[in-house]
N, C-alpha and C positions, 0 to 999 in steps of 0.2 A: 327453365332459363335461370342465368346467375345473378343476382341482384343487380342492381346500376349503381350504381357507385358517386353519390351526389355529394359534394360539400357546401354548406352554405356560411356566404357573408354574410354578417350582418342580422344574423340570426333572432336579434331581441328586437328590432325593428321591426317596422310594417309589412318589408315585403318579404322580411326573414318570417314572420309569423305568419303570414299566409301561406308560403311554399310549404313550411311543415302541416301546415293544414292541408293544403291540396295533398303534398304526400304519405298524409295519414287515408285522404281517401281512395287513394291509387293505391294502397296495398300496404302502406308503413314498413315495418322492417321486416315483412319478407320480401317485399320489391324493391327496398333500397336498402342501399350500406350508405351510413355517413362517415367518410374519412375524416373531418374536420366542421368545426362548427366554430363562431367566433361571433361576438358582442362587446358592446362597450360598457358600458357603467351596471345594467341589471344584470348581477354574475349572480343572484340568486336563477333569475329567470334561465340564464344563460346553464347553469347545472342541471338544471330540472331539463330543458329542453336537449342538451347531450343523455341526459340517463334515458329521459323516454324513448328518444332513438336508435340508442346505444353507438353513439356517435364514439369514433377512435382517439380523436384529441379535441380538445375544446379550447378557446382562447378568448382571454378578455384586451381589447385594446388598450388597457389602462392598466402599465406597470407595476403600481402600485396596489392593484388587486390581485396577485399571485395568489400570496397564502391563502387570500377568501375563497378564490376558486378552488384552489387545490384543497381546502377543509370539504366545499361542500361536494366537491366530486370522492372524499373519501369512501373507498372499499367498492367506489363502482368501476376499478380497471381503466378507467379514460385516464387519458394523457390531459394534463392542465399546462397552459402557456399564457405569456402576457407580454405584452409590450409590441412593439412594430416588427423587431427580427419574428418575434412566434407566431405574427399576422402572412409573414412571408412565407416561412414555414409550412404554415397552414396551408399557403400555395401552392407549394410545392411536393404537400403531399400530393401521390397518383390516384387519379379519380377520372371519371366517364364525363362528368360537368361540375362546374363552379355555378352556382347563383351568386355572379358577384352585386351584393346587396346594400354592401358601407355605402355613406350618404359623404359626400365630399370626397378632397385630396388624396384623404387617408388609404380611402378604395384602391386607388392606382396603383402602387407599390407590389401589394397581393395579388390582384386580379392580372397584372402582367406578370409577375412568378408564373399562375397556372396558364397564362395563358401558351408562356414556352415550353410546358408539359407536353400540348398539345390537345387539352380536356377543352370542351366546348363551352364558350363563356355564354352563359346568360345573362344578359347585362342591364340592371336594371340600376347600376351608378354612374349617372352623368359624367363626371371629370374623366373617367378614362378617353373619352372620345374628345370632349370641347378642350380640355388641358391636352391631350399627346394626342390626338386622332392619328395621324400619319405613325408616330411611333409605333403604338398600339395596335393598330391594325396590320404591321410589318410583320409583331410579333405575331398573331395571332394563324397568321400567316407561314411564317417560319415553323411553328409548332404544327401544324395542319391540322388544328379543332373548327369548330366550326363558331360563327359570332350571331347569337341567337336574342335579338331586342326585347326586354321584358317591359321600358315604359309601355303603358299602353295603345298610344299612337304611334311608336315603332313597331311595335307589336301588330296592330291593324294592319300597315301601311303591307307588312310582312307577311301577312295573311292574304293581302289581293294583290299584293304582286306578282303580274304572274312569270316565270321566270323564262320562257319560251318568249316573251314578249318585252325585253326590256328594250329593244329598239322603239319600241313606238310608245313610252313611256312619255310624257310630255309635260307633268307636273306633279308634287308631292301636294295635298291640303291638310296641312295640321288643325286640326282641332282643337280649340280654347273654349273653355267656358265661362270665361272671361271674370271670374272669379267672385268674393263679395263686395267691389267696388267699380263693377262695368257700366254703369250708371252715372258713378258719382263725377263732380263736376272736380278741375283740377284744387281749387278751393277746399273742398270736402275733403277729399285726397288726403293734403297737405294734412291736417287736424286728426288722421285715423288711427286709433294706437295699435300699440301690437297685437293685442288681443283678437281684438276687431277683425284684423289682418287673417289672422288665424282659423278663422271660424269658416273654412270654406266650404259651399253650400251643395254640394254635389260631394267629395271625396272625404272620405277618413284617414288624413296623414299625419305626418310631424308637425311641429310648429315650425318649423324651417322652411320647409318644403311648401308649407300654405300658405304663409307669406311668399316665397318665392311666386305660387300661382297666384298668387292676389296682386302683384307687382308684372305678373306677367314675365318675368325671369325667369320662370322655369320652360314657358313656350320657348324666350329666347336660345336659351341651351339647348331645346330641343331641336330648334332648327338647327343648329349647327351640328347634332349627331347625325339628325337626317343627311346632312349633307355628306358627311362621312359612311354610315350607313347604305346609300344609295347609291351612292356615289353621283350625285345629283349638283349643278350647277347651280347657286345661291338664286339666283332670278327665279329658278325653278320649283322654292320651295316657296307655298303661301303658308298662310295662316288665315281660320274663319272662327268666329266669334258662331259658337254651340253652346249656350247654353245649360240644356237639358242634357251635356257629355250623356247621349244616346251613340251617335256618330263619332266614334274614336278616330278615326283619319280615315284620307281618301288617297286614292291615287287615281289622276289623270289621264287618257290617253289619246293619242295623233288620231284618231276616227270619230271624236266628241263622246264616249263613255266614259262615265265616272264610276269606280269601283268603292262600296263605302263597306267597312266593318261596323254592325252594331252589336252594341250588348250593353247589359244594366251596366254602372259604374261598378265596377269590383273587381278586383285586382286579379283575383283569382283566375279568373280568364285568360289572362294573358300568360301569367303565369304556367296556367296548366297546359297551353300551347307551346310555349316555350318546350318545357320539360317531356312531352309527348310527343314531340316536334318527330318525325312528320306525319303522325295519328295525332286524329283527337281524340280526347277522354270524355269519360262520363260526368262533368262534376256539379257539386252544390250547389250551383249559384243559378239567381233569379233569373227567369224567363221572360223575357219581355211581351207587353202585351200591348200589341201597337194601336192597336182600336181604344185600351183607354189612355196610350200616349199624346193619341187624335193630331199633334201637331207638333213641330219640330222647328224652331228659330234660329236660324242665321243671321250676322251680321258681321261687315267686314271693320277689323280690330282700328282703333285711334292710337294711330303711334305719336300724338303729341300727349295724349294720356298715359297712354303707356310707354316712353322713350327705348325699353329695354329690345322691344322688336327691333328697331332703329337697329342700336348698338351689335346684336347679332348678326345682320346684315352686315353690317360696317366689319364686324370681324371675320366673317366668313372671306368677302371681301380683298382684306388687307393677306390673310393668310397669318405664315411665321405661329410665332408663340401668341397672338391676340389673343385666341379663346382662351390661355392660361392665364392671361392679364384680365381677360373680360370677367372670369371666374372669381380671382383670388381675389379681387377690387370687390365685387360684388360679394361675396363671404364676410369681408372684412364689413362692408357697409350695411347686410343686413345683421350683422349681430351686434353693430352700434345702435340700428333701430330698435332691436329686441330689448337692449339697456337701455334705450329713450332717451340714447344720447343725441340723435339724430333726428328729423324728420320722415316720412315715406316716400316721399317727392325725391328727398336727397338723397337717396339712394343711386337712383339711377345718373344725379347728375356728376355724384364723386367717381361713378364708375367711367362713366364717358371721358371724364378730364383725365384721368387714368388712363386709357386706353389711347386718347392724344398723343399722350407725353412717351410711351412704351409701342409706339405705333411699329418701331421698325424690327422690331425682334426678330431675326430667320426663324427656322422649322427648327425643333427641340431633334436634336442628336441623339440623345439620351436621357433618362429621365432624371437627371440634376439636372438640366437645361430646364426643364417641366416644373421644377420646386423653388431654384432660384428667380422664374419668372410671377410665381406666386409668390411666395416671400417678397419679393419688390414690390410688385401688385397692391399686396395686404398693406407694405409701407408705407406708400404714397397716400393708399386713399388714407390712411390713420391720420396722417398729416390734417388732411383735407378734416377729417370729422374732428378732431382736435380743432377746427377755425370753426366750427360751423356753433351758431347760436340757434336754433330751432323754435320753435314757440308751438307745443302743442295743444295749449290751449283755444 
C-alpha cells in the first residue's frame, strides 16, 4: 500500500509531539509521507522533527525565523517557510489528513486552506469551530474530507456514537476534571497565581491550555464544539465533574443507556483513533486497571465558581459571532493573568461584559468577519484589564 500522506500543525507542541510519536509507532516513514509540518518559536525542534520524517516543507509561524530554519534544514532537501502566508501554504499543500494542532486563532486560517482541499481535518484546535463553526464546517464540507475530533472528549463522544442511532441520541456528557482548584472556595480562587493555575493534576499540557482547564474555559469551548460537532441543541450538552479523567465523555440515549469511553489520560489514544479512524491500532499507552482504580467520582460542575460554563451556554445560545467574541475576550484576559496583570476571577468576568456589549454579531460570512470580531474582542476586554487593580496577595 502507498503511504498516507499526513501533515502536521503544530508540530513542536503537545499534540504535534505525540502524533509523531504515535506515527513513529504505526510504521514512521514507510507508512507515512509528511507533506508539511509547522511550529512556532522551537525551529530547532521544528528541523530535527522535519529531518526525522523527511517531511516536504516545514514552516515556523514566526517571520522573523526564516533564515534559522532555513540554516538548520540545510542540505536536507525540505522546503523551509515562515510566516502566516507559508502557514497557509502548508494548507494547501495536497495530503490524505491535516492534524490541525495550532493552539488559538492562528489554527484557522491553515486548517480551512486544507480543509478546501478536501484532506480530512483532525482537529485538535479549538477556534476553528467556537470562532467560525458554521463557516468551517461549510468548508469542510465543500471539500468532501471528513472532520475527525482529536480533543479527547470529542474524540470519546466519537467513539460511542453510534451512527445508525443518532435519532435516539438524547444527550452529550462532557467530562471535566475539574482541574487544580475544584475545591477551592471563590476566596482562594481569587489569590491563585499563574503558576498554580498551571499545574494541572491529571494532563501534561501547555501553560495556556492548564490554566484554561483550571478556569474551566477549556470545558467551555468544548461545549460549543460539541455543539457543532454533533450537531446537538445547547440544553443537550452537560458537563460532570471527573476527577480521575478515567471517563473521557459520555453520550446519552432515549432508552436510559449511557455509552462512556475509558482510557488512562494520554493523548495518544485519541489521537491514534483519529489517524487509524476507522481501525484501531496497536499503541504504547497504559492499560487501565480497574480493580486498582476501585472507584471513580462524580460531581455536578459550580457555575458560580466556575462562571465560564455559564458564559458557553450563553453563547451557544445567542449564536452569530459570540463564540469568536467568547474566544478572543478570553485570550486577551488570560494572558493578562499570565502577566499578573489581572486576577483569576477576572477572567471570566472581563469576558462576560465583553460578550454583553458584542452580543448581537450575525454568523461570520467569511473569515475577516471571524478576526475582526476577535480583534474587537481582544480590544474591549484590554480596556477592561487596563481598569482592573487585582490584589494578588
Amino acid at each position: 500500500m502507498s503511504r498516507r500522506r499526513i501533515s502536521i500543525f503544530g508540530s513542536t507542541g503537545s499534540i504535534g509531539c505525540s502524533t509523531l510519536d504515535v506515527i513513529g509507532h504505526l510504521g514512521g516513514r514507510d507508512a507515512f509521507e509528511i507533506p508539511a509540518i509547522t511550529g512556532m518559536g522551537n525551529v530547532a525542534l521544528l528541523a530535527e522533527q522535519a529531518k526525522a520524517f523527511g517531511a516536504g516543507f516545514a514552516v515556523t509561524a514566526d517571520p522573523g525565523r526564516y533564515n534559522e530554519l532555513k540554516d538548520a534544514l540545510s542540505g536536507s532537501g525540505i522546503e523551509a517557510g515562515a510566516g502566516p502566508s507559508a502557514l497557509i501554504e502548508a494548507g494547501e499543500r495536497p495530503a490524505d489528513m491535516v492534524m490541525a494542532g495550532i493552539v488559538g486563532i492562528a489554527g484557522l486560517a491553515p486548517t480551512l486552506a486544507a480543509a478546501k482541499t478536501g484532506a480530512d481535518i483532525a482537529l485538535a484546535n479549538k477556534e476553528c469551530l467556537v470562532s467560525a463553526g458554521d463557516l468551517f464546517k461549510k468548508a469542510v464540507a465543500a471539500g468532501g474530507g471528513r472532520l475527525l475530533p482529536v480533543d479527547s472528549e470529542h474524540n470519546a463522544i466519537f467513539q460511542v456514537l453510534e451512527t445508525d442511532q443518532r435519532h435516539a441520541v438524547e444527550r452529550i456528557i462532557l467530562t471535566a476534571s475539574g482541574g487544580p482548584f475544584r475545591t477551592f472556595t471563590r476566596e482562594e480562587m481569587a489569590r491563585v497565581t499563574p503558576d498554580r493555575a498551571a499545574a494541572h493534576p491529571n494532563w501534561s499540557m501547555g501553560m495556556k491550555i492548564s490554566i484554561d482547564s483550571a478556569s474551566l474555559f477549556n470545558k467551555a469551548l468544548e461545549m460549543i464544539e460539541a455543539k457543532h460537532l454533533f450537531d446537538m441543541p445547547p440544553a443537550a450538552i452537560e458537563v460532570i465533574v471527573h476527577p480521575q479523567s478515567i471517563i473521557h465523555s459520555m453520550v446519552g440515549y432515549t432508552d436510559g443507556s449511557i455509552l462512556a469511553q475509558l482510557g488512562a489520560p494520554d493523548m495518544r489514544t485519541a489521537i491514534g483513533y483519529a489517524l487509524s479512524w476507522p481501525r484501531r491500532a496497536n499503541l504504547p499507552v497504559k492499560r487501565l486497571d480497574l480493580a486498582a482504580l476501585a472507584r471513580l467520582d462524580f460531581a455536578a460542575p459550580d457555575f458560580e465558581r466556575f462562571p465560564a460554563l455559564g458564559l458557553a451556554r450563553l453563547a451557544m445560545e445567542r449564536g452569530g459571532l459570540q463564540g469568536a467574541v467568547l474566544n478572543g475576550a478570553k485570550e486577551a484576559a488570560l494572558e493578562a493573568f499570565i502577566a499578573r496583570r489581572i486576577g483569576f476571577l477576572s477572567m471570566a468576568e472581563i469576558v462576560g461584559e465583553v460578550m454583553d456589549e458584542m452580543a448581537d454579531l450575525p454568523e461570520a460570512s467569511d473569515i475577516e468577519d471571524v478576526y475582526e470580531a476577535d480583534r474587537e474582542a481582544r480590544r474591549r476586554a484590554e480596556i477592561r484589564i487596563a481598569g482592573r487593580q487585582d490584589d494578588f496577595s
